[in-house]
N, CA, C and O atoms as a MOPAC input file, in Angstrom:
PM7 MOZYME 1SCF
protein

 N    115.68600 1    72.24500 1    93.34900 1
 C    115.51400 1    73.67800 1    93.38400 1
 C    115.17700 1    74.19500 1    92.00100 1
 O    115.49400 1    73.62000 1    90.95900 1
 N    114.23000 1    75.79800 1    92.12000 1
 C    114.31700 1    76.10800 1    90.46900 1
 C    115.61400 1    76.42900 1    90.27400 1
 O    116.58900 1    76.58000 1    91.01100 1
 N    115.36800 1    76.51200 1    88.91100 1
 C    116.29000 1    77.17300 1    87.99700 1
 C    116.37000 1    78.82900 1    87.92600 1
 O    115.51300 1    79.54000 1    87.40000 1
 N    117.69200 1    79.32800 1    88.62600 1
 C    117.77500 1    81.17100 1    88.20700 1
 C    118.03000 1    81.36300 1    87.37000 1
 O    118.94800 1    82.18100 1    87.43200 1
 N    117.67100 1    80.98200 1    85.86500 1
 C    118.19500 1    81.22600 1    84.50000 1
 C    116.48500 1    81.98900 1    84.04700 1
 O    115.39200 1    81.44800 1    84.21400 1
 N    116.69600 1    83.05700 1    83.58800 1
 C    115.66700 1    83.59700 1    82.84200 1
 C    114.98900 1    82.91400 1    81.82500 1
 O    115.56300 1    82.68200 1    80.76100 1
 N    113.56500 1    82.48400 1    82.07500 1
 C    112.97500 1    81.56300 1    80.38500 1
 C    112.18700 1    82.65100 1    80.17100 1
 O    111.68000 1    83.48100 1    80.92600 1
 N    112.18500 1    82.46500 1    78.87300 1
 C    111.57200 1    83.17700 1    77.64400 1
 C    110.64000 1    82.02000 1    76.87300 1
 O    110.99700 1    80.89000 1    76.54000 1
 N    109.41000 1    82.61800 1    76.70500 1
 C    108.10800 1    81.81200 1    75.90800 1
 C    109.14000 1    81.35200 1    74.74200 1
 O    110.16300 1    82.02900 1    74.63700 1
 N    109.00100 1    80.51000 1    74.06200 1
 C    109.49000 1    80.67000 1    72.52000 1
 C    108.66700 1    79.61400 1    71.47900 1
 O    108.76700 1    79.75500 1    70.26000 1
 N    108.16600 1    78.96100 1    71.85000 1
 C    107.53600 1    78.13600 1    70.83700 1
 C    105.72000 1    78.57300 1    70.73100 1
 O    105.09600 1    78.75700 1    71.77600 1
 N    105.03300 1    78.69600 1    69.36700 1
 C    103.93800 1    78.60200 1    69.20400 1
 C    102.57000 1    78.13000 1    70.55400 1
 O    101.64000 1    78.77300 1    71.04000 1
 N    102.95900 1    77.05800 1    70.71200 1
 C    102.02100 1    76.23200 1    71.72800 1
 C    101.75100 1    77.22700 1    72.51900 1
 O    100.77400 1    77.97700 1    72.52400 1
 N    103.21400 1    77.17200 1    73.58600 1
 C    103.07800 1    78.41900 1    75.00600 1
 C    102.68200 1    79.70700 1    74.50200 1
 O    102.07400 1    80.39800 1    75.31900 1
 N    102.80800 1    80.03600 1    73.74600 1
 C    101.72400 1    81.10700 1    73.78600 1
 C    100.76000 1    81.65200 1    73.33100 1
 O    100.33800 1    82.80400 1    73.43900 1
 N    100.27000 1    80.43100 1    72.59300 1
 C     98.52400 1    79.91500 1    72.34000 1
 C     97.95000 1    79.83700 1    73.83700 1
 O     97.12600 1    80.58400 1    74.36500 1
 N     98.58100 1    78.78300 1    74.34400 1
 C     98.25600 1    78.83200 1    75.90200 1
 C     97.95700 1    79.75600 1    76.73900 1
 O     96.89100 1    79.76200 1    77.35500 1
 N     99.17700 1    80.95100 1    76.90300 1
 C     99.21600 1    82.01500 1    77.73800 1
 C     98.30400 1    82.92800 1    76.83600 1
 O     98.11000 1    84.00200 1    77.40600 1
 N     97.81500 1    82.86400 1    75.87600 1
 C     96.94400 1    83.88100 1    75.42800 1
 C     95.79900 1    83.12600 1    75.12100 1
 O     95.16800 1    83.55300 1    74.15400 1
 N     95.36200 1    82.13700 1    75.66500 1
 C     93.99300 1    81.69000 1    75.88800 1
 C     93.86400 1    81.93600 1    77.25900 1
 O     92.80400 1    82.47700 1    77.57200 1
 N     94.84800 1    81.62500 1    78.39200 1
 C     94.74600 1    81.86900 1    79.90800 1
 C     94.42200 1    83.41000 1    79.74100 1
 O     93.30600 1    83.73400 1    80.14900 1
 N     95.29400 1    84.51500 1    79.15500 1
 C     94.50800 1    85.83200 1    79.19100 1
 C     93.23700 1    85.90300 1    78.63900 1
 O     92.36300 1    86.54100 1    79.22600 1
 N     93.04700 1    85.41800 1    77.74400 1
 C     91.55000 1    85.84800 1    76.81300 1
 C     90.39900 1    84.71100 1    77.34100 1
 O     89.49600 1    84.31200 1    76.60600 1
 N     90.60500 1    84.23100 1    78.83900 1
 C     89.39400 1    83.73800 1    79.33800 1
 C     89.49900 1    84.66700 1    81.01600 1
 O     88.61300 1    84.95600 1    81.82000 1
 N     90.64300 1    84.86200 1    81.02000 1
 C     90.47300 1    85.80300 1    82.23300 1
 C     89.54000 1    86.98500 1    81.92700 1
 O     88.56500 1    87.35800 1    82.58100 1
 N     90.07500 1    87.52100 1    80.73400 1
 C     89.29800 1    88.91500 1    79.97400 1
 C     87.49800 1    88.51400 1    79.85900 1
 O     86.50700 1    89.14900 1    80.21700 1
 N     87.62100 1    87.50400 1    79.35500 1
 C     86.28400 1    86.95000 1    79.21400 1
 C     85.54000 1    86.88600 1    80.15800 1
 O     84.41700 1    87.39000 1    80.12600 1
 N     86.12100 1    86.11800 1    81.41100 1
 C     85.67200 1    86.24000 1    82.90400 1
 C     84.96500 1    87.70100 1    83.11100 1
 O     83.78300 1    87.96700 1    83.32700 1
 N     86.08200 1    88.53800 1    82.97300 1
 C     85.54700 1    89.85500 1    83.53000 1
 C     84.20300 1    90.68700 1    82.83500 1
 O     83.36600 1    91.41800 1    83.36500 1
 N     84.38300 1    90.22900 1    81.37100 1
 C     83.46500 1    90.69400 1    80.45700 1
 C     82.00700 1    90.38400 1    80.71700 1
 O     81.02100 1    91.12000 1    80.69400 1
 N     82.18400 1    88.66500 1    81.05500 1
 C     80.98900 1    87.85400 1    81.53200 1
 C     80.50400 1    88.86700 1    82.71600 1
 O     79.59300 1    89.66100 1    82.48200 1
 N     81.07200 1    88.82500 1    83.86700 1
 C     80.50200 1    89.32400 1    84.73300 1
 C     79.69800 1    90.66500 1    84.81300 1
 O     78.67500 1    90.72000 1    85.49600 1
 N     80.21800 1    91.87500 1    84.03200 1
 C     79.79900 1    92.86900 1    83.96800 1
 C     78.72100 1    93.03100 1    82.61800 1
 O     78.10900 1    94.04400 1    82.28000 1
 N     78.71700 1    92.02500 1    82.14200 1
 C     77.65500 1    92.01300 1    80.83500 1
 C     76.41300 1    90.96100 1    81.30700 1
 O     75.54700 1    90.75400 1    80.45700 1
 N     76.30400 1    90.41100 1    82.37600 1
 C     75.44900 1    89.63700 1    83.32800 1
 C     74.90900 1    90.27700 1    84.24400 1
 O     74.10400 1    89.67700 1    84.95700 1
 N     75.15700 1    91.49400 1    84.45800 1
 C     74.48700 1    92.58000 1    85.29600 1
 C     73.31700 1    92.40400 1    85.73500 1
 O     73.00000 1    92.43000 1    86.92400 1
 N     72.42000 1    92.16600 1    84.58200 1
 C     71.04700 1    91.99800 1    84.72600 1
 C     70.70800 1    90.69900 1    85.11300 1
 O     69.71900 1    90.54300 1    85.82900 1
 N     71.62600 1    89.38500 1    84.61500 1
 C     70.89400 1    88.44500 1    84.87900 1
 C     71.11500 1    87.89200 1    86.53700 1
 O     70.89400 1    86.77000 1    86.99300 1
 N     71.58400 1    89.00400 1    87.16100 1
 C     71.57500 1    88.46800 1    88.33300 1
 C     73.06500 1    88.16300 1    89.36500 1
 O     74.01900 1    88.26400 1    88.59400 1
 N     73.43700 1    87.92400 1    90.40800 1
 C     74.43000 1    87.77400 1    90.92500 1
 C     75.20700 1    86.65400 1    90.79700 1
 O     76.43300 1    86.71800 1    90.88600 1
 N     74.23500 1    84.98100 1    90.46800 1
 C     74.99600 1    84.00400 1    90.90400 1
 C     74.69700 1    83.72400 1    89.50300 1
 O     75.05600 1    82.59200 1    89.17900 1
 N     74.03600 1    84.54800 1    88.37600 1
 C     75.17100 1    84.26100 1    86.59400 1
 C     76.71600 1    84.88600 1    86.86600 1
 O     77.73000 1    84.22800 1    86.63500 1
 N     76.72900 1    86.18500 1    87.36600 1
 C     77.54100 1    87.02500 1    87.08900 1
 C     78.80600 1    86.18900 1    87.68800 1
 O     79.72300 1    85.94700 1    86.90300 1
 N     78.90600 1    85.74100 1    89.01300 1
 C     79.79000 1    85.29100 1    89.58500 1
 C     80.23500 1    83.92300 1    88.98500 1
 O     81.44900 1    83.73700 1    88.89700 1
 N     79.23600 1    82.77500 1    88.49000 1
 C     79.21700 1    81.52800 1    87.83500 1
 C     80.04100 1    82.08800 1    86.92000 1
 O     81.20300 1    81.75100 1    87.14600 1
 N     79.92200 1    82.87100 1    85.88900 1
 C     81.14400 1    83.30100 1    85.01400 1
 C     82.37300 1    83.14100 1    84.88400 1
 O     83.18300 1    82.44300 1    84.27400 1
 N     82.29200 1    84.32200 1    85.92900 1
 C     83.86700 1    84.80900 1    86.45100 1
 C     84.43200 1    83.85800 1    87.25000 1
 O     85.64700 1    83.90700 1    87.44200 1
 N     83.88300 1    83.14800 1    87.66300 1
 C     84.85100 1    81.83900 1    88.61300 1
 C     84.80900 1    80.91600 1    87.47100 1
 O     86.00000 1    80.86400 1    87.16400 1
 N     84.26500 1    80.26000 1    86.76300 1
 C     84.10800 1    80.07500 1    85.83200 1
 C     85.44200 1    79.97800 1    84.62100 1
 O     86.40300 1    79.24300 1    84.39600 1
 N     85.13200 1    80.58300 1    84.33600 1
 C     86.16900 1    81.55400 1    83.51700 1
 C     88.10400 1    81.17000 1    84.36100 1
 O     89.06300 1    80.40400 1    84.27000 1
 N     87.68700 1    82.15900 1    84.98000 1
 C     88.77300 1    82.19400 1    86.07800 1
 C     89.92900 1    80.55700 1    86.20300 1
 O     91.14400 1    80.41200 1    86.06200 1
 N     89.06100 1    79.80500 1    86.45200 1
 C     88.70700 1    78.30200 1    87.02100 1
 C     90.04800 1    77.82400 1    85.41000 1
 O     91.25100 1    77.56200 1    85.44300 1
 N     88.76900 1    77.93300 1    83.88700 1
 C     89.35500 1    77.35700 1    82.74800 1
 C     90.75200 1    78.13000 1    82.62100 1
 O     91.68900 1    77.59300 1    82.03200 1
 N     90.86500 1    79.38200 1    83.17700 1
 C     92.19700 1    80.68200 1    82.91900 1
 C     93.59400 1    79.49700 1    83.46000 1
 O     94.68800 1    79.13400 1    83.02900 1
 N     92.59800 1    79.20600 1    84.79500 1
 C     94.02400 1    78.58600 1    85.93500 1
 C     94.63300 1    77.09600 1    84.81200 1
 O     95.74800 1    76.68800 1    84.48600 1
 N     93.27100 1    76.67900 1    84.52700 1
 C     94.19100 1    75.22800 1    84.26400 1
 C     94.69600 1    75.16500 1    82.84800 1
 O     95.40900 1    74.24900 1    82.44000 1
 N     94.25400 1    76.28500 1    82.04700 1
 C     95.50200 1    76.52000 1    80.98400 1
 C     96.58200 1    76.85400 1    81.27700 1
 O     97.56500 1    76.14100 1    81.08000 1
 N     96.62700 1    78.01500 1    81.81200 1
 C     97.94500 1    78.60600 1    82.48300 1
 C     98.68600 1    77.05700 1    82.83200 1
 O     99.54900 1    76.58400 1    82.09300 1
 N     98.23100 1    76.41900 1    83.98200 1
 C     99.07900 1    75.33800 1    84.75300 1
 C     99.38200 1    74.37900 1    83.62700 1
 O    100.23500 1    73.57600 1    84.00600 1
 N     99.05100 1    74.19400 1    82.55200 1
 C     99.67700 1    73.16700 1    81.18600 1
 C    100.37700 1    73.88900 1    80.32900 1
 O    100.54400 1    73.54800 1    79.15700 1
 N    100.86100 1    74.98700 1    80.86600 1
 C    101.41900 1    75.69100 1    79.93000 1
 C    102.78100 1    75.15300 1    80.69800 1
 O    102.80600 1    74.34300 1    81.62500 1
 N    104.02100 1    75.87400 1    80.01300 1
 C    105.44900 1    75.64700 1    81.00500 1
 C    105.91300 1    76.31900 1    82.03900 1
 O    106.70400 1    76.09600 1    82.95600 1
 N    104.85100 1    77.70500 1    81.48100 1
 C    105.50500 1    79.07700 1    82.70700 1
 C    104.02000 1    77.88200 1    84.11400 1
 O    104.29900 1    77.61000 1    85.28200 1
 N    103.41500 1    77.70300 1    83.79600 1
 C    102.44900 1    77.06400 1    85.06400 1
 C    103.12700 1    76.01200 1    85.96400 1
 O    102.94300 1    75.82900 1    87.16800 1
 N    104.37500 1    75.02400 1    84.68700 1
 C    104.76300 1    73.93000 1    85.43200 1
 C    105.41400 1    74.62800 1    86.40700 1
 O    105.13400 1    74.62000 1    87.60600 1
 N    106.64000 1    75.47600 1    85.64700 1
 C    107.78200 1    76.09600 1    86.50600 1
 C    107.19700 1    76.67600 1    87.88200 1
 O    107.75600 1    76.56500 1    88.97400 1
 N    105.78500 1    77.41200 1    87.60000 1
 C    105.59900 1    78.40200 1    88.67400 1
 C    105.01100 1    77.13600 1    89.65600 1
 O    105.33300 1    77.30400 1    90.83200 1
 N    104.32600 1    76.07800 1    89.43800 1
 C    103.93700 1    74.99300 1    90.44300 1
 C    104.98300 1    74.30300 1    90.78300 1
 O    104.69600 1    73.58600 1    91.74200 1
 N    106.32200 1    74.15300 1    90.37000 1
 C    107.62100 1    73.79800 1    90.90400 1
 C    108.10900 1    75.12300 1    91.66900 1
 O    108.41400 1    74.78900 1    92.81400 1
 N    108.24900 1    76.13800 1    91.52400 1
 C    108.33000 1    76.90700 1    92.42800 1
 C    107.75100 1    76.91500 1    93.71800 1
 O    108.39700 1    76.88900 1    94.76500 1
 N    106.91700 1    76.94100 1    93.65300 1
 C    105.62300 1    76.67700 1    94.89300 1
 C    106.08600 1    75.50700 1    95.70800 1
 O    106.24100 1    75.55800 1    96.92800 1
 N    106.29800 1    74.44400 1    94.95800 1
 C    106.66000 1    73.36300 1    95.48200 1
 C    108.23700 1    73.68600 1    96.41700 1
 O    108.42200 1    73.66400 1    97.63400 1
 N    108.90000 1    73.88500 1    95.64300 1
 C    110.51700 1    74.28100 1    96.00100 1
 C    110.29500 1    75.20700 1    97.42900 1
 O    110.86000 1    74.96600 1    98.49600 1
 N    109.39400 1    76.25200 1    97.19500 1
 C    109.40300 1    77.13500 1    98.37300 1
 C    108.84700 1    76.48800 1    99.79100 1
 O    109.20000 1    76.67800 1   100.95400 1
 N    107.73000 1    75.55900 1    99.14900 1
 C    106.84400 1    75.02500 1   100.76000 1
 C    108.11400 1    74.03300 1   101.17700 1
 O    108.28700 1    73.71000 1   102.35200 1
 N    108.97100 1    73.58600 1   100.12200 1
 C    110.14500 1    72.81800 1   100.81800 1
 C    110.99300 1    73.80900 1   101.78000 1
 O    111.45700 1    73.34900 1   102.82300 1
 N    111.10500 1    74.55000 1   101.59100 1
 C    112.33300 1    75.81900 1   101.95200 1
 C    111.84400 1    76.28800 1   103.49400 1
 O    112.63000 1    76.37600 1   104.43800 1
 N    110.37400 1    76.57800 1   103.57700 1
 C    109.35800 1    77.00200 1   104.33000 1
 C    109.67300 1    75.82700 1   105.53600 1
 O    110.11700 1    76.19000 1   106.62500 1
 N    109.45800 1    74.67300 1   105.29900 1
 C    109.46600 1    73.45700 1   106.12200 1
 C    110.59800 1    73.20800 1   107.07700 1
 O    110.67500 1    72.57200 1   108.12900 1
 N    111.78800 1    74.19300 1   106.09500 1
 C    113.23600 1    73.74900 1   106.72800 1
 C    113.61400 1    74.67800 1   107.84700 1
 O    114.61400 1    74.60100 1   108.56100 1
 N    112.27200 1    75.92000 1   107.89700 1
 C    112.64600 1    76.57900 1   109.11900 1
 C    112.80800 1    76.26400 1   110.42700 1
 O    112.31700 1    75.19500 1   110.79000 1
 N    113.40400 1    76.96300 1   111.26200 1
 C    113.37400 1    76.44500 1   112.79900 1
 C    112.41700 1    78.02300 1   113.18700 1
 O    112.69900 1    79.21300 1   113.32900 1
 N    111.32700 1    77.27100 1   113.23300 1
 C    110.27500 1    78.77200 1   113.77000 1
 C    110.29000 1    78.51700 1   115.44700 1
 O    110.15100 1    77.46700 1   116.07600 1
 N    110.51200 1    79.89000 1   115.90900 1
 C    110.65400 1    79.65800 1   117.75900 1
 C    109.52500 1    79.79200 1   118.34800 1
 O    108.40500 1    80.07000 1   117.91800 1
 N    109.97400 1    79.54000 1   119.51200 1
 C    108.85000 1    79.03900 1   120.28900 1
 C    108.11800 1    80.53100 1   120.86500 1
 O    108.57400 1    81.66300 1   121.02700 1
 N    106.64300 1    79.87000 1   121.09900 1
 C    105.92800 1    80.96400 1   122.07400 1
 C    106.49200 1    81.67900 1   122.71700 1
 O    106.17000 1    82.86700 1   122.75100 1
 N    107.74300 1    81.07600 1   123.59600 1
 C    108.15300 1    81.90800 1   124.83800 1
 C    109.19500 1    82.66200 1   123.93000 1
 O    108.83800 1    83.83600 1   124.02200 1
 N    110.08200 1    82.62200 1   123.26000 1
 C    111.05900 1    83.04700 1   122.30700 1
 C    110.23100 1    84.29900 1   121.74800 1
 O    110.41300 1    85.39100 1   122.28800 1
 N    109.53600 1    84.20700 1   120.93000 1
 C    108.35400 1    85.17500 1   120.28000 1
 C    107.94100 1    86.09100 1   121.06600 1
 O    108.00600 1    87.26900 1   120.71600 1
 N    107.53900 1    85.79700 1   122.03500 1
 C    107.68600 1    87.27300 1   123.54200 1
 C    108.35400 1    87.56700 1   123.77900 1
 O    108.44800 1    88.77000 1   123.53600 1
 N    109.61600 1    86.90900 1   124.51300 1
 C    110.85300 1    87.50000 1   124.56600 1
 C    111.40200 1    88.54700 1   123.79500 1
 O    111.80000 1    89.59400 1   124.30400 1
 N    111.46000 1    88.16200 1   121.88300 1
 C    112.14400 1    88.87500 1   121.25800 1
 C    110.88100 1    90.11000 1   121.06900 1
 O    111.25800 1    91.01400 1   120.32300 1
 N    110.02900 1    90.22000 1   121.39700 1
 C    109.11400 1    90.58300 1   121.40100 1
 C    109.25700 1    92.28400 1   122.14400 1
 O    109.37200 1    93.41300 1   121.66600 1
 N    109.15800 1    91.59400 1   123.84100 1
 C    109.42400 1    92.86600 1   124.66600 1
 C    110.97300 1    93.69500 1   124.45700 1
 O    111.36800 1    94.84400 1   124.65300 1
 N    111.51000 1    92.56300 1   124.00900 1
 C    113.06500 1    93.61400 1   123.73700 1
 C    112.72500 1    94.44900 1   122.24900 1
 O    113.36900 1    95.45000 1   121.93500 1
 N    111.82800 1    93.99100 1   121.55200 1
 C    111.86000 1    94.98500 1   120.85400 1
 C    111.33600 1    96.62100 1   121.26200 1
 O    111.82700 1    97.71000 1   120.96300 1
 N    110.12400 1    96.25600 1   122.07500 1
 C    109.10300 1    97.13100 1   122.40800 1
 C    110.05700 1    97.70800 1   123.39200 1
 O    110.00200 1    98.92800 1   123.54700 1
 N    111.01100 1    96.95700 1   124.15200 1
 C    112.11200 1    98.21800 1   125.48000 1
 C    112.41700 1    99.27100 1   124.53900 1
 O    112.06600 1   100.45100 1   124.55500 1
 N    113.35500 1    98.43500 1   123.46100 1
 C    114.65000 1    98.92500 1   123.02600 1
 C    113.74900 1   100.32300 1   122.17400 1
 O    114.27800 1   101.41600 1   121.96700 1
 N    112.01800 1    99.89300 1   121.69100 1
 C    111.99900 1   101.47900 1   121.56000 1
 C    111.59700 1   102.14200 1   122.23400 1
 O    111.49800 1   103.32500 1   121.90600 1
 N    111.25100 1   101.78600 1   123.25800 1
 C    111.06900 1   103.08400 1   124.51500 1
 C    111.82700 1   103.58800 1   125.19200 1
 O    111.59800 1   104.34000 1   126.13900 1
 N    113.26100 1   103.07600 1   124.60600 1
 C    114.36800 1   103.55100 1   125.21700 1
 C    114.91800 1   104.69900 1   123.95100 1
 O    115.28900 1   105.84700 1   124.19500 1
 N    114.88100 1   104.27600 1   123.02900 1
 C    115.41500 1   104.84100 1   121.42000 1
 C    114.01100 1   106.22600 1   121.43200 1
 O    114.18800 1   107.24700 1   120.76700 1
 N    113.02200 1   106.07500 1   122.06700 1
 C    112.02000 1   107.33200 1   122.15200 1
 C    112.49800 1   108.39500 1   123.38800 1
 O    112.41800 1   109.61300 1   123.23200 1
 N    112.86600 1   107.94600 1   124.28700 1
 C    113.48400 1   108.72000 1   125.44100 1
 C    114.69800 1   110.05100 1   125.20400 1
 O    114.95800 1   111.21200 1   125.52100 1
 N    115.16300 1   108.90100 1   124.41500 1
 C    116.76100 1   109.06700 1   124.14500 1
 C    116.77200 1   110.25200 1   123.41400 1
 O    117.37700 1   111.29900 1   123.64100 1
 N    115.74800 1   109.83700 1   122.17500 1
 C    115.37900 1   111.09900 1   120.88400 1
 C    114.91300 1   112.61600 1   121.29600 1
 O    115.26300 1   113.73400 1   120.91500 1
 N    113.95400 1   112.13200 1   122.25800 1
 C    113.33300 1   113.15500 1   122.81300 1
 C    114.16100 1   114.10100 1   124.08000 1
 O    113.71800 1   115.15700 1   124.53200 1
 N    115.18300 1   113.57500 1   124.41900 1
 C    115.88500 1   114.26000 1   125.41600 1
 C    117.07400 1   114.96500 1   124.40400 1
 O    117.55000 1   116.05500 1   124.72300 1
 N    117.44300 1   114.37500 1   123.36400 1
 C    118.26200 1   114.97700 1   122.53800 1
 C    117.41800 1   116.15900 1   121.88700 1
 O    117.95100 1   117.26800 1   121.93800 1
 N    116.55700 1   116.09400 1   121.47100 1
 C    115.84600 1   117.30200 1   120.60000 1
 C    115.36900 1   118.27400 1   121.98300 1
 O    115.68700 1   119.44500 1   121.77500 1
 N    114.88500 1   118.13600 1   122.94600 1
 C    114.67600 1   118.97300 1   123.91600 1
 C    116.46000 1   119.88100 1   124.57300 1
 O    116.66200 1   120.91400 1   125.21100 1
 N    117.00400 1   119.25800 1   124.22700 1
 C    118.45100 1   119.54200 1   124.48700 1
 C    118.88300 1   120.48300 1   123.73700 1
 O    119.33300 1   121.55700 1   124.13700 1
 N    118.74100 1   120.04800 1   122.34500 1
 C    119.02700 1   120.87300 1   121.25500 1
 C    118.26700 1   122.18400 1   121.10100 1
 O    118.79700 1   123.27000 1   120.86300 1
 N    116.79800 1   121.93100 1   121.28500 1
 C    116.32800 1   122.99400 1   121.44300 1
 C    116.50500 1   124.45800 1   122.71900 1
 O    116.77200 1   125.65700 1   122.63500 1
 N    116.32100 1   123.91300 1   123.34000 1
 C    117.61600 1   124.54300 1   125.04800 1
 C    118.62200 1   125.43300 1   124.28900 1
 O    118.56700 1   126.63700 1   124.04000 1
 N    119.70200 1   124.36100 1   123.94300 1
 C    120.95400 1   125.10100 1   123.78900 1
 C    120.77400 1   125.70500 1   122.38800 1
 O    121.83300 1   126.24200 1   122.06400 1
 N    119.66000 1   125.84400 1   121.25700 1
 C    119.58900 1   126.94500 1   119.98300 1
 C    118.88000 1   127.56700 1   120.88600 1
 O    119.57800 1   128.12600 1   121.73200 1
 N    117.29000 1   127.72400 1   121.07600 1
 C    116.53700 1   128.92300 1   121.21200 1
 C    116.75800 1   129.43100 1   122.75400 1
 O    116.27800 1   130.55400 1   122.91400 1
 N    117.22000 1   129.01400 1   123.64700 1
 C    117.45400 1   129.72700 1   124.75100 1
 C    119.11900 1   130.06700 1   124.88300 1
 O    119.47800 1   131.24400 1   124.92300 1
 N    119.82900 1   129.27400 1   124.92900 1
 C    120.78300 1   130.07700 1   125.25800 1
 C    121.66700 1   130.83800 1   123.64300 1
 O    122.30500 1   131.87200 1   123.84200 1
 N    121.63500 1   130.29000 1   122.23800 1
 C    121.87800 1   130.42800 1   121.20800 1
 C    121.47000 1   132.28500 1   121.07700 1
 O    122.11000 1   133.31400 1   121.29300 1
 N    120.28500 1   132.02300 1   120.68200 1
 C    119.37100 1   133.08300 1   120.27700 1
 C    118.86500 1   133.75000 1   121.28400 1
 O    118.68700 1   134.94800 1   121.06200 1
 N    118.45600 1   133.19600 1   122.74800 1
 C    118.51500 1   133.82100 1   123.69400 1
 C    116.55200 1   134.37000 1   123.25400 1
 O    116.20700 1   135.54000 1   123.42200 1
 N    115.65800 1   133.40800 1   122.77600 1
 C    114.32600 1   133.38500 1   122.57700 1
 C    113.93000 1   132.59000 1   123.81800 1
 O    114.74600 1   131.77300 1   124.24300 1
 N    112.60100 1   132.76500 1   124.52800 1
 C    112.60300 1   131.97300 1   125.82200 1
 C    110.43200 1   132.40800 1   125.66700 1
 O    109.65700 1   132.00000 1   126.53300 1

C-alpha cells in the first residue's frame, strides 16, 4: 500500500525534474500556438510531443514513482471488489427509482396539504 505520510520535494534533482516536466509542458503549449501557421499536424506533433517528454520526466522523478505506485495500489484495491451482477444492478436499480416515486408523492401531498390548511382555511384566500 502507499504511504499516508505527506512527501515534500527536497533535494536539487526532483526539482530540476519537476521543473523540466513543467517547462516542456509550457513549451508544448507555446509550440502549438506559435505553429499556427505551419499547419495542424506541426502544431499537434508539438504538443504531444512535448507532452510525451513532460510525462517521462515527471515518471523518473519520485513524485512519478509514488504516483505510478499509487495507480498500481489502487487497480489492486479496484480488483478486490465484489461488483454485482446484472440482475442485482436492476434490482437495486428499480428500488431506487420506486422509493422516489414514492418520496415525490409523499412531498407533494404534504405541500398540497400545507397549502390547504395556510391559504384556505388559515387565511381563508381560495
Amino acid at each position: 500500500m502507499a504511504s499516508s505520510q505527506v512527501e515534500t520535494v527536497t533535494t536539487g534533482a526532483e526539482k530540476a525534474r519537476l521543473g523540466a516536466a513543467a517547462a516542456l509542458v509550457i513549451a508544448g503549449l507555446a509550440g502549438f500556438y506559435l505553429l499556427g501557421r505551419q499547419g495542424a499536424v506541426a502544431q499537434w506533433g508539438a504538443l504531444v510531443l512535448a507532452l510525451a517528454a513532460a510525462f517521462v520526466v515527471f515518471m523518473t522523478s519520485e513524485s512519478g514513482k509514488a504516483f505510478a505506485a499509487f495507480g498500481r495500489d489502487s487497480w489492486k484495491e479496484v480488483k478486490k471488489v465484489v461488483w454485482p451482477t446484472r440482475k442485482e444492478a436492476i434490482q437495486m436499480t428499480a428500488y431506487v427509482f420506486g422509493f422516489v416515486v414514492i418520496m415525490a408523492l409523499f412531498l407533494w401531498l404534504t405541500d398540497k396539504t400545507l397549502e390547504w390548511v395556510f391559504y384556505d382555511l388559515i387565511l381563508g384566500w381560495k
